[in-house]
C-alpha positions in Angstrom: -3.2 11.2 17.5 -5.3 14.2 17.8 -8.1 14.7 15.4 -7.8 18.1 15.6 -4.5 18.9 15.0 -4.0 16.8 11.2 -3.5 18.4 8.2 -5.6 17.0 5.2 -4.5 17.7 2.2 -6.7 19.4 -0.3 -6.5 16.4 -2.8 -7.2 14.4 -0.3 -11.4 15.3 -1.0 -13.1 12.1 0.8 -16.1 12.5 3.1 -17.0 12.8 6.5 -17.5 8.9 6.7 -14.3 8.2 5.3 -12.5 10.3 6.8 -13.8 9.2 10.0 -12.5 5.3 9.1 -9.0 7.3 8.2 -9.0 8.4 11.8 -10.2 5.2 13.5 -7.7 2.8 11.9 -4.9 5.4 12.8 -6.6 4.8 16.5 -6.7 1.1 16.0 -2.7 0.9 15.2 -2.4 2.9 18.1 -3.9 0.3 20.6 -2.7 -2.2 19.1 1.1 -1.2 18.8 1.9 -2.1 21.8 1.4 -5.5 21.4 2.3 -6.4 18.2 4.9 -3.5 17.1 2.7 -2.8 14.0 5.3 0.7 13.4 7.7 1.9 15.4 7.5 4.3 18.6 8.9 7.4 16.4 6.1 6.1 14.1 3.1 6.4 16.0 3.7 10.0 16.5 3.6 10.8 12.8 1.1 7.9 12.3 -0.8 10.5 10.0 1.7 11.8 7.8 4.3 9.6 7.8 2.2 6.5 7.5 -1.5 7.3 6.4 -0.9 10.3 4.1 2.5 8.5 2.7 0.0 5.6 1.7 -3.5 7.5 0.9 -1.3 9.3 -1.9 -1.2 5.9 -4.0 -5.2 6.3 -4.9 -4.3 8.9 -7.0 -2.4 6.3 -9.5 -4.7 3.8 -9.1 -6.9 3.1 -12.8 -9.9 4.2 -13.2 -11.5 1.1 -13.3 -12.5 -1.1 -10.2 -10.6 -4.4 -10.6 -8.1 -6.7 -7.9 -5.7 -5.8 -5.6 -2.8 -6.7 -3.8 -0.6 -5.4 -1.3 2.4 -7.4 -0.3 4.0 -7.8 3.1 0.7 -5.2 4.5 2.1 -5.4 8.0 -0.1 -3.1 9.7 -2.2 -2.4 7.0 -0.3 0.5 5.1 -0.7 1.2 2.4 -3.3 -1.5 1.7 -5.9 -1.0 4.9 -5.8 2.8 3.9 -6.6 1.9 0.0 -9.1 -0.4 1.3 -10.9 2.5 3.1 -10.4 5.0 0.0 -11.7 2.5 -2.8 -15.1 1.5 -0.5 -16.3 4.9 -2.1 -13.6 5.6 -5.1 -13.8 1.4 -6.7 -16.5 0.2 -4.7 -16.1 -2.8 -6.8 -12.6 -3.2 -5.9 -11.6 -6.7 -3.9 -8.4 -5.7 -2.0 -5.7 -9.2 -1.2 -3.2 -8.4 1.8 -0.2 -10.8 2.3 1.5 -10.7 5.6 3.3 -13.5 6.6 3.2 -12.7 10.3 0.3 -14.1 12.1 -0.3 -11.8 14.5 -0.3 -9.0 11.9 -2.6 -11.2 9.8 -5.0 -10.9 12.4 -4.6 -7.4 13.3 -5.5 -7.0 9.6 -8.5 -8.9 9.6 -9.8 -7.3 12.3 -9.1 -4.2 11.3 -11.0 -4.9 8.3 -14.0 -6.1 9.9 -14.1 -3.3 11.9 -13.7 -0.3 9.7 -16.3 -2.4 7.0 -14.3 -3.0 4.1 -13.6 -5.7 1.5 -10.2 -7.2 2.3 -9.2 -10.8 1.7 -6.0 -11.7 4.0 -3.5 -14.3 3.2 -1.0 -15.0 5.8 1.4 -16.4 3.5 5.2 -15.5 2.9 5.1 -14.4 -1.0 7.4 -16.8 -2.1 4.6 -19.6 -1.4 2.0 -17.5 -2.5 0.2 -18.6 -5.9 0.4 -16.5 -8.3 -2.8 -13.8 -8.2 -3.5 -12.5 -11.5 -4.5 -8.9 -10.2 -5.1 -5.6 -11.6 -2.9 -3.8 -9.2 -0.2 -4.5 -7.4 1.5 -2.7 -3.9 4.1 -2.7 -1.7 5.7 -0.5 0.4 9.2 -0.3 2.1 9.4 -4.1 1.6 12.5 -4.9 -1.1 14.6 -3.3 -3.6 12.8 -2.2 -6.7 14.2 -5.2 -8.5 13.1 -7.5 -6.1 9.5 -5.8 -6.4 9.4 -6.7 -10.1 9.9 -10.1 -9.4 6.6 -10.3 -7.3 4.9 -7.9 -9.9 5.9 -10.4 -13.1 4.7 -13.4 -10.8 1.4 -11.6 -10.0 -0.1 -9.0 -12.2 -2.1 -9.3 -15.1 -0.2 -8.3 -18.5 -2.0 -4.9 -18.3 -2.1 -4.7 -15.0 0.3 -1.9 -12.9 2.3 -1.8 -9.7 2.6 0.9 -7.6 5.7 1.1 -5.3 6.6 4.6 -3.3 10.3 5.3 -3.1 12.6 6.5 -1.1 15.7 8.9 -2.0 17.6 5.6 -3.6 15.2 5.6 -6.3 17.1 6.2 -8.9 19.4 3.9 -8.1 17.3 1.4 -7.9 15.8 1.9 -11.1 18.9 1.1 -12.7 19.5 -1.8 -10.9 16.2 -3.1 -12.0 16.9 -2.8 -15.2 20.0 -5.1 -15.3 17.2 -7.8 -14.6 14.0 -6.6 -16.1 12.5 -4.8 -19.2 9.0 -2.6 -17.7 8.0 1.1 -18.3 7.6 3.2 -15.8 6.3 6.9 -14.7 7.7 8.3 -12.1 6.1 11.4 -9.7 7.3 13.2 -6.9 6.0 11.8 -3.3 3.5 14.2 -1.2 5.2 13.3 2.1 8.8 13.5 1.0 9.9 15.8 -2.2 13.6 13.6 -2.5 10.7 10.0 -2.7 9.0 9.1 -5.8 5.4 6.8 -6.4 6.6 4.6 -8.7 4.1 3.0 -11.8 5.7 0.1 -13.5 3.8 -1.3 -16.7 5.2 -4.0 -18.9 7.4 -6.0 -16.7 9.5 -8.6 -18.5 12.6 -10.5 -17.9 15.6 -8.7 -19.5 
């Protein structure tokens, strides 16, 4: 990736420092992609739009207030390392929980963590083992159907808490299928990366 040739988005209104961690952990997947297959080939060329932008866009429906968050199946750390970068200065408060069942990941993860300086607690767990975490906000991204997604959300958030899941073109579709096996609210707003995708914020989540 060059440095020089991104585009940042005028929302995206960090500083210097954090946009410097931005760039370094889109170096660190680079070096280690080889090795591990963090995103695919195709990927690593758009690592900053397709990957880092399409994640940094979930601050912007994260509440207010610091609190807990997960992100399930993190892989190589989008969206939650990116999160974890933006809330050091947005909710410095915030504790950020990755699950990625895949060791090597897990330790990618980790040590991406350390190295960028930021509070993340990883669990290399599959989800179904994993206790149930009580957070404040829950992620995931391109890991299940929308209806699988409230499963994990009913398992782990708090009562108030939210989930935030970006979706693809099916959407819609899989909205409805949700809602053959759940009762939630949800808003629903138009990606940055991808104008047929939607960010997804699901309140309320209750077996139908």
């Amino acid at each position: 990736m060059n440095r020089e040739e991104v585009e940042i988005p005028d929302w995206l209104n960090v500083s210097r420092e954090t946009l410097e961690r931005l760039f370094a952990y889109c170096e660190l997947v680079e070096k280690w992609n080889p090795a591990i297959n963090l995103i695919s080939k195709s990927g690593i060329a758009e690592i900053w739009n397709r990957h880092l932008i399409d994640s940094a866009q979930l601050i912007r429906h994260m509440p207010a207030e610091d609190g807990l968050w997960c992100d399930l199946g993190s892989g190589g750390g989008f969206p939650g390392i990116v999160l974890g970068i933006l809330a050091k200065v947005s909710h410095p408060k915030t504790q950020m929980i990755l699950v990625e069942s895949d060791r090597r990941k897990s330790v990618f993860l980790s040590e991406a963590s350390r190295l960028l300086d930021i509070a993340v607690n990883v669990k290399t767990q599959r989800i179904e083992d994993l206790e149930p975490q009580n957070v404040d906000v829950l992620t995931a991204r391109a890991l299940a159907p929308l209806s699988s997604l409230c499963g994990y959300a009913y398992r782990h958030l708090k009562p108030e808490g939210v989930a935030i899941f970006p979706k693809g073109a099916t959407a819609a579709r899989e909205i409805e299928d949700a809602q053959n096996l759940w009762r939630f609210d949800y808003d629903a707003q138009e990606s940055h990366t991808d104008p047929a995708a939607l960010v997804l914020a699901v309140r309320g989540i209750q077996c139908a």
